[in-house]
N, C-alpha and C positions, 0 to 999 in steps of 0.2 A: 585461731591461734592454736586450740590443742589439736586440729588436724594435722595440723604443720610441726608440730611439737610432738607427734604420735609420726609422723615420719620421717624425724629425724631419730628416734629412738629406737627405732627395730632392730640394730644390729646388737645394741646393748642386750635385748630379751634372747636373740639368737645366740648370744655365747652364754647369757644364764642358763637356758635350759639344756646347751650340749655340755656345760661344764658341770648341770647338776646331775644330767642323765651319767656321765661318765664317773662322779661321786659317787652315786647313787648306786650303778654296777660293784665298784669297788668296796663299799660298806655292805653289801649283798654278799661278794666273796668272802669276806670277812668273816659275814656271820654265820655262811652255811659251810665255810671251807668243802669244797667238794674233794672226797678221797683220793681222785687221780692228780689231782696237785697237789694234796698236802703229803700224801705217801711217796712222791716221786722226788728225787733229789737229783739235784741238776748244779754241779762246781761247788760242791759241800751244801746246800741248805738247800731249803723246798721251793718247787715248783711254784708254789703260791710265791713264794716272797720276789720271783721272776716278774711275775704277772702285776704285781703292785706297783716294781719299779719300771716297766715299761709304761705300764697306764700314768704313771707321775711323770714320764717323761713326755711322754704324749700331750698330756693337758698343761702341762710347761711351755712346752714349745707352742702349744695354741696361743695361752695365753701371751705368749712373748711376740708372736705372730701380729696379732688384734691388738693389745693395749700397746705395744711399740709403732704400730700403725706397717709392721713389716708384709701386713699382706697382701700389703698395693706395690711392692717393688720387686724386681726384678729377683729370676732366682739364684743368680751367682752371692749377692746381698741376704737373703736369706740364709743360702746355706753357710756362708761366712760367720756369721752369727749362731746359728746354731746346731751347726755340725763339731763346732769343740765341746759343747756341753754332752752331744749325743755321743762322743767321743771318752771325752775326760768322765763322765759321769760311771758309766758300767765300767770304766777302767777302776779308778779309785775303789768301787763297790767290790770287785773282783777281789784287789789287792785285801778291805778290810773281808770280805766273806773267808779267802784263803788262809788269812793269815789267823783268824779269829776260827777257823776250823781246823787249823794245825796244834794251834793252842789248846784248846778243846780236847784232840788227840794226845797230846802229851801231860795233860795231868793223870 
């Protein structure tokens, strides 16, 4: 029984360890901030803060992938699903980063 119990379980270990390795990079950015991202600014604010909403949207869409069971269908279905988030997401961030670095500008 826990053979069989140990093979149905491997794909649960398989998204812990790519979703702790992909933490795991992100709180390493974090803590060493490398210069050429934090000194670099890209549509008002740093480079880092690019790299952290990419990597969030990455391990989102895995996760919505795998816990939605979306990564056994087809890909018109998938992108259906998560091409508005990869979409609406860096729009909305866009709108708050610009508008929060005009603000910024004007006091």
């Amino acid at each position: 029984m826990s053979e069989e119990n140990s093979n149905s379980n491997w794909w649960i270990w398989k998204v812990f360890w790519i979703l702790l390795g992909l933490t795991a990079f992100e709180v390493g950015l974090g803590m060493y901030k490398p210069e050429f991202l934090v000194n670099t600014q890209f549509l008002g604010t740093k480079l880092l803060n690019h790299v952290f909403i990419i990597l969030t949207l990455v391990k989102a869409g895995y996760i919505v992938l795998v816990f939605m069971h979306l990564g056994f269908e087809q890909g018109s279905l998938k992108w259906t699903i998560l091409l508005p988030a990869f979409v609406l997401v860096p729009y909305l961030l866009f709108i708050i980063l610009s508008e929060g670095a005009h603000a910024y500008l004007m006091i």
